[in-house]
C-alpha positions in Angstrom: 0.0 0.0 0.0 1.1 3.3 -1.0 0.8 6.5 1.2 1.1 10.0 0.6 0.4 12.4 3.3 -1.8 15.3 2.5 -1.9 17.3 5.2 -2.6 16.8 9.2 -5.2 13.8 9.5 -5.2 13.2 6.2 -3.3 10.8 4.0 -4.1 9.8 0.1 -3.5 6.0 -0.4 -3.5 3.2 -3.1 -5.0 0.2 -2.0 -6.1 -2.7 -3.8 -5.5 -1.1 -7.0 -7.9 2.6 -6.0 -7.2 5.7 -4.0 -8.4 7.2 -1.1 -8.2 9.5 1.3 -8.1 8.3 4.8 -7.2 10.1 8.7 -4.6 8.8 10.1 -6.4 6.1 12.2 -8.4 4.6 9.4 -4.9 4.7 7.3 -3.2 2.3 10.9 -6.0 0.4 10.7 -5.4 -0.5 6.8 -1.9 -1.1 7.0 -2.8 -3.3 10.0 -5.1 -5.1 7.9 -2.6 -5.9 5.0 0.2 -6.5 7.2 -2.1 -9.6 8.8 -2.4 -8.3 11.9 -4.5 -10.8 14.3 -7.3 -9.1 16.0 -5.6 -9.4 19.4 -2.4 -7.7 17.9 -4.9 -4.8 16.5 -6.6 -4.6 20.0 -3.3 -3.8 21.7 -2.3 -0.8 19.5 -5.7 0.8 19.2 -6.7 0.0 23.0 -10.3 -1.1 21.6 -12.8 -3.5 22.3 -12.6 -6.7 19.7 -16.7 -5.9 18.5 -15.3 -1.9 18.2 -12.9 -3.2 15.5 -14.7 -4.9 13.6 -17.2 -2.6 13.5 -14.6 0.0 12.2 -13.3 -2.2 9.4 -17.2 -3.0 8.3 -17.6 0.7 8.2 -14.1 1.1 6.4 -15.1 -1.1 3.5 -18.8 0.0 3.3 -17.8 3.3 3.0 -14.8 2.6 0.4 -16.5 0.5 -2.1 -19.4 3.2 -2.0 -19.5 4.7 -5.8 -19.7 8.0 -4.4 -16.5 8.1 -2.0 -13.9 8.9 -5.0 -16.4 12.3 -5.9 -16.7 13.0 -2.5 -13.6 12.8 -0.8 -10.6 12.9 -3.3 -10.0 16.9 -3.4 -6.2 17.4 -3.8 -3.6 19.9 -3.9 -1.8 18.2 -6.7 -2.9 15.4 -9.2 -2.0 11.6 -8.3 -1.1 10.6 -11.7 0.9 12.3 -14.3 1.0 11.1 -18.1 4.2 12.4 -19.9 4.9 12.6 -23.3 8.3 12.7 -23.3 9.2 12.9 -26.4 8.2 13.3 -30.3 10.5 10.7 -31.9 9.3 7.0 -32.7 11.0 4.3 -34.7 7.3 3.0 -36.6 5.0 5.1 -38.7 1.5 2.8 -38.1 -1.1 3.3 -40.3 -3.7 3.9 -37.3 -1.3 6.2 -35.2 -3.9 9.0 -34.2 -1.0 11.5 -33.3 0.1 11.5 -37.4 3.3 13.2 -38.7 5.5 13.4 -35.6 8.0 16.3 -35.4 10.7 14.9 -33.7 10.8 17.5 -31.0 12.0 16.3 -27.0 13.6 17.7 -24.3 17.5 18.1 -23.6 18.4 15.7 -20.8 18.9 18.5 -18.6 15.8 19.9 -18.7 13.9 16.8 -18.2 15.5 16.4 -15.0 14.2 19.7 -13.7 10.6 18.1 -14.8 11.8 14.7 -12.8 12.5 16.9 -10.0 9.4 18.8 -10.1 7.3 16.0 -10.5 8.9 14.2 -7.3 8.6 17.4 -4.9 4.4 17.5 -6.2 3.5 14.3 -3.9 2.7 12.5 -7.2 2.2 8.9 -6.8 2.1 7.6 -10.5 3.4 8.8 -13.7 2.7 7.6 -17.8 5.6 7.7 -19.4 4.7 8.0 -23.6 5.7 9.3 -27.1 6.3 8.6 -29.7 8.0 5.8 -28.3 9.3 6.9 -24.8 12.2 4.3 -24.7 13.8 5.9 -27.4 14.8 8.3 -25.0 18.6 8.6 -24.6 18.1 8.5 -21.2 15.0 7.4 -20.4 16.6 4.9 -18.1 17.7 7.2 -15.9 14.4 9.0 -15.7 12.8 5.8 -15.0 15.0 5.2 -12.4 14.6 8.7 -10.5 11.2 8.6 -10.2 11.1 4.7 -8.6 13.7 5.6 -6.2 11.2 8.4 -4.6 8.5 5.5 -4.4 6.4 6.6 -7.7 4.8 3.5 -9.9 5.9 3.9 -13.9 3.8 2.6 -16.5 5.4 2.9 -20.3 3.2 2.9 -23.2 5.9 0.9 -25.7 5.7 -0.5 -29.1 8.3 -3.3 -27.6 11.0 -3.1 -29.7 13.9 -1.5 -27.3 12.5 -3.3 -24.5 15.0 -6.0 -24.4 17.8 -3.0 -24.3 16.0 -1.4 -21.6 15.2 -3.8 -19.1 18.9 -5.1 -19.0 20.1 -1.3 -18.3 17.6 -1.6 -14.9 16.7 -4.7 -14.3 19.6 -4.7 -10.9 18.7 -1.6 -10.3 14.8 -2.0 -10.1 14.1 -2.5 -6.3 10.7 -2.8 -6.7 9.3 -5.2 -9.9 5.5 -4.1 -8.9 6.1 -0.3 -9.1 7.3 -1.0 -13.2 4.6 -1.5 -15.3 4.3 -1.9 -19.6 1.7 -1.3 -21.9 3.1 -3.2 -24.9 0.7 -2.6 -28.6 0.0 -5.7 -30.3 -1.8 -5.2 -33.6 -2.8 -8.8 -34.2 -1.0 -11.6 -35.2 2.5 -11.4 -37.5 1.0 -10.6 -40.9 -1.2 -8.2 -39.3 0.7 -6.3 -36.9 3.5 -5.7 -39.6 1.0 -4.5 -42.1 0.6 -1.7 -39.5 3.3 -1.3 -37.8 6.2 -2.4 -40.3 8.3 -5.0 -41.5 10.1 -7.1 -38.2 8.2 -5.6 -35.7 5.8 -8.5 -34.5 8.5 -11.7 -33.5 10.9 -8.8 -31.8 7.9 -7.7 -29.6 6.8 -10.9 -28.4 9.6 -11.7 -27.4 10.5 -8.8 -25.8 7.5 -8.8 -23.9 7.9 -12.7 -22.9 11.5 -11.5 -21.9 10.1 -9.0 -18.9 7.5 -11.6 -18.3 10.0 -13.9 -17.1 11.9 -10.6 -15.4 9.3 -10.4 -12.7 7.3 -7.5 -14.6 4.0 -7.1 -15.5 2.8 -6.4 -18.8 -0.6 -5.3 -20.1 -1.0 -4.9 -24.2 -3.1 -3.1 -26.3 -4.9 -3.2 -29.6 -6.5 -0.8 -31.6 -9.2 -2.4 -32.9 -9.4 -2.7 -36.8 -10.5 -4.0 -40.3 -6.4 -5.4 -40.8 -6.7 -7.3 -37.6 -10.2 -8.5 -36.8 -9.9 -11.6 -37.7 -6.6 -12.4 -35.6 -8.1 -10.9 -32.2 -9.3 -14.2 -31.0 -6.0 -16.2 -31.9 -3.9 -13.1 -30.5 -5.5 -13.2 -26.9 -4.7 -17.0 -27.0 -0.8 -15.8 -27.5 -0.4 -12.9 -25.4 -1.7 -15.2 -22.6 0.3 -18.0 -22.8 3.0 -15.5 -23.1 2.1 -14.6 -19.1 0.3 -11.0 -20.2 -1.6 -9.8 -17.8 -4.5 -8.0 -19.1 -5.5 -7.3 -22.6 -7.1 -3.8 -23.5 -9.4 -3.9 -27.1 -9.1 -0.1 -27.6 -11.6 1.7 -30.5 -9.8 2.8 -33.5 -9.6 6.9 -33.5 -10.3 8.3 -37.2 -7.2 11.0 -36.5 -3.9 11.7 -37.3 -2.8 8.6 -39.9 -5.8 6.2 -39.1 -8.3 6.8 -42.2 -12.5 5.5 -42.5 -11.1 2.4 -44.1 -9.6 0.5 -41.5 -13.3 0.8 -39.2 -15.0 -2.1 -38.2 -18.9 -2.5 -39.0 -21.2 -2.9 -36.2 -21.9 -6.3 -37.2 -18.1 -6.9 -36.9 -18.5 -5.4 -33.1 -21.4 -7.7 -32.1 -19.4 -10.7 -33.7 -16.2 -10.1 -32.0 -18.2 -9.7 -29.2 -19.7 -13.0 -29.1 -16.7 -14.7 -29.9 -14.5 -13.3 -27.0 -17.6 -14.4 -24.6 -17.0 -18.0 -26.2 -13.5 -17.6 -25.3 -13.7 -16.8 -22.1 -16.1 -19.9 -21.4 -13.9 -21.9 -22.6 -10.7 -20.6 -20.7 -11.9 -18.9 -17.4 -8.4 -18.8 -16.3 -7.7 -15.6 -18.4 -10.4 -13.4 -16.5 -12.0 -10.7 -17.3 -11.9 -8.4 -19.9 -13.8 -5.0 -20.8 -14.9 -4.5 -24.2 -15.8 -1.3 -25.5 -17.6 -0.9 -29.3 -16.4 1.5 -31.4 -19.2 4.8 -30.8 -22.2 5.0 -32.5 -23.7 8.0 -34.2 -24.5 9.5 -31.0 -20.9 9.0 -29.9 -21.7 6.4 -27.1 -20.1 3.3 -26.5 -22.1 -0.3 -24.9 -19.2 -1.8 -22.5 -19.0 -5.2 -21.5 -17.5 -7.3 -18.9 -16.7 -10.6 -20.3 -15.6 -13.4 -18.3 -16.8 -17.2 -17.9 -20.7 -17.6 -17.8 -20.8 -14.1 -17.6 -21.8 -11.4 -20.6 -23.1 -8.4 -18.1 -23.7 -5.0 -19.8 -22.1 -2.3 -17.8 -24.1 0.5 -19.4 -22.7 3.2 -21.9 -19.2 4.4 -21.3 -20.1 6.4 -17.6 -17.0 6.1 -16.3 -15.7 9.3 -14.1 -12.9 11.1 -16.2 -9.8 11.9 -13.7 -8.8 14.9 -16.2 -7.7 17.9 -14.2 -9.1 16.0 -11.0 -6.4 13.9 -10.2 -4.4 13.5 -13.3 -2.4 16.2 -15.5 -1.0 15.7 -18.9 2.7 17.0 -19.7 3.5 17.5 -23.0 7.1 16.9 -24.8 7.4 21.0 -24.3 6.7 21.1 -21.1 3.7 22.4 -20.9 1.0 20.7 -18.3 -3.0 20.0 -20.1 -6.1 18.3 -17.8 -6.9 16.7 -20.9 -4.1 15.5 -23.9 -6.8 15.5 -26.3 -8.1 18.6 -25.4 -6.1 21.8 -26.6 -8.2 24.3 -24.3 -7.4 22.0 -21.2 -3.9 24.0 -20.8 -3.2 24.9 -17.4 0.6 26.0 -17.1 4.0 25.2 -18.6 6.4 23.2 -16.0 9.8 24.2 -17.2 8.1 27.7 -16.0 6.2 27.2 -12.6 5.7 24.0 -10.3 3.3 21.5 -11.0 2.1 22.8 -7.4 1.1 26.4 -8.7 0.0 25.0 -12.1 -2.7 22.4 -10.5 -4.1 25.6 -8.7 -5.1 27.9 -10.8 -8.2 29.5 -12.4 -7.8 28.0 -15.7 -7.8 24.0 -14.0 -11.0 24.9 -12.2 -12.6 26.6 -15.7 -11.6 23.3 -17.4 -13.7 21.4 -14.3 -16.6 23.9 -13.9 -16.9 23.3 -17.7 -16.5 19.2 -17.6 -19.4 20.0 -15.5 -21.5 21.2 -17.5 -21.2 19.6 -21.1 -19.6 16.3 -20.1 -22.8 14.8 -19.7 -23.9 11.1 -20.0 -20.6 10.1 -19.2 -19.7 10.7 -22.4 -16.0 11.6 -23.1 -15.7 15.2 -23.9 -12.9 15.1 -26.1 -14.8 12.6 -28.7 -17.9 15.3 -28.8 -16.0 18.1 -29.7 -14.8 18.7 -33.9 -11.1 18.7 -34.6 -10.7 21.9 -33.6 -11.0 20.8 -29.8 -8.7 17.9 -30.5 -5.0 18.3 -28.7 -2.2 18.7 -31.3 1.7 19.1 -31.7 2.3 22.6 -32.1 
């Protein structure tokens, strides 16, 4: 479990995968909890009756798994997670890359430290490391390493091919396998994924991603979604998981950047796919669960569905709370700090200027909320309503 303390008699945690925000007592009683304390053990440090506690830890979990506690209680002074684009550079040009033409542009080492630093001294507790492709960062290593040693999590968004490289420049040096986390793309199966992402890419990645597997890391991959790889999707989950992935995200292609209207699935495609990863997951229970999301409709809403054995539950239309300028910032490869990365009017500050501090509180973060507010409604993502002129781009 993760702490950060907020202020007196109040501490932001990550537990069992969520955050909260807890007093101090409710924090002891938590770590008590994890740490297997017996209920005799817990009586002798809090001085309470036996019934007492286990009232308090009935009232703990009723009150954290309430769907109202993250709304009502997570008011911070700085976001919990940071995504980073660190730089503009990437060794693929795939056909459905939504950022298009990259320019190349990143940050001298020197200066990205000052962000490292600044990051560190803002009480974050996770950062997104991303590109282009972040490990082609000269020193990305080094970065990496910074912000584990100050007890941050990393997750890198990768294409996989300099993982290998990576991972044997940290690997002794990682204290922590947990805190390291990958997001590998996998684009179907070989003649697939090299149709979009190029010549040599697919064999290289898998085993790449079997390598850190075997390191003691967890990977997660993702796939866009599209008419190249729909038929492989099936076969490709079989892979990745006897490979020892972890999850598997089925992301909606997004008709930006060098993706074009050819490579969309129908919505009969949707609803077939659909049935065929709920047959899948009969049949092999052992790989989980896995969330589903159709590409949008006319209307621009998504059905989601949790898939896993016996079970094909609609969730509802895409609802879900966005953290954008709540408790997560964006920093682009410039430096400057967005609520939203797809959203060019979400800018809030530039970190090579100010501290991440000063830049969360400030009249343009709160605009960008009061207006979320307003015209994010039906849980439907802001930044797919609005026309390409609300779209975040590299200046």
């Amino acid at each position: 479990m993760q702490n950060r303390k907020l202020d007196q008699d109040r501490n932001l945690i990550l537990w069992n995968n969520k955050y909260y925000v807890v007093n101090d007592f409710t924090y002891n009683l938590i770590e008590m909890f994890d740490n297997k304390f017996s209920i005799k053990e817990i009586k002798e440090n809090t001085k309470l009756h036996k019934f007492k506690i286990k009232k308090l830890y009935k009232d703990i979990e009723k009150q954290m798994f309430s769907k109202d506690y993250y709304e009502d209680n997570l008011t911070l002074a700085t976001p919990i997670r940071v995504q980073w684009k660190i730089t503009n550079k990437c060794n693929l040009k795939c056909k459905h890359c939504y950022l298009g033409e990259l320019d190349n542009k990143e940050m001298p080492y020197k200066q990205v430290t000052l962000i490292v630093d600044k990051i560190i001294a803002s009480n974050v507790m996770e950062v997104t490391i991303s590109g282009g492709e972040c490990l082609i960062y000269e020193n990305i290593e080094e970065v990496v390493l910074r912000l584990l040693a100050n007890n941050i999590n990393v997750y890198m968004f990768t294409n996989g091919l300099l993982l290998k490289k990576f991972i044997e420049k940290i690997d002794s040096k990682v204290k922590n396998k947990k805190a390291l986390l990958f997001y590998v793309s996998v684009d179907g199966l070989k003649e697939s994924h090299e149709k979009i992402r190029g010549k040599n890419t697919f064999t290289k990645a898998i085993n790449n991603i079997k390598l850190v597997v075997d390191k003691g890391y967890t990977v997660i991959t993702n796939t866009v979604i599209n008419s190249i790889n729909y038929d492989d999707i099936i076969d490709m989950i079989v892979l990745l998981k006897n490979q020892g992935v972890k999850d598997i995200q089925l992301s909606n292609l997004i008709i930006q950047g060098s993706a074009s209207e050819n490579l969309k699935i129908s919505l009969k495609q949707q609803m077939a796919l659909k049935e065929k990863l709920i047959k899948l997951y009969n049949k092999c229970p052992e790989y989980g669960l896995i969330y589903y999301s159709e590409v949008p409709d006319e209307d621009n809403l998504r059905k989601v569905y949790a898939i896993s054995k016996d079970k094909d539950e609609y969730i509802g239309n895409d609802n879900w709370q966005c953290t954008a300028g709540v408790a997560r910032a964006t920093v682009d490869v410039d430096g400057k700090v967005y609520c939203c990365p797809f959203m060019k009017d979400s800018l809030i500050g530039d970190l090579t200027l100010e501290k991440l501090q000063k830049i969360w509180d400030n009249k343009e973060r709160y605009q960008f909320l009061e207006k979320i507010s307003k015209e994010n409604v039906n849980g439907v993502c802001l930044a797919v309503k609005q026309d390409n002129k609300g779209v975040f781009k590299n200046d």
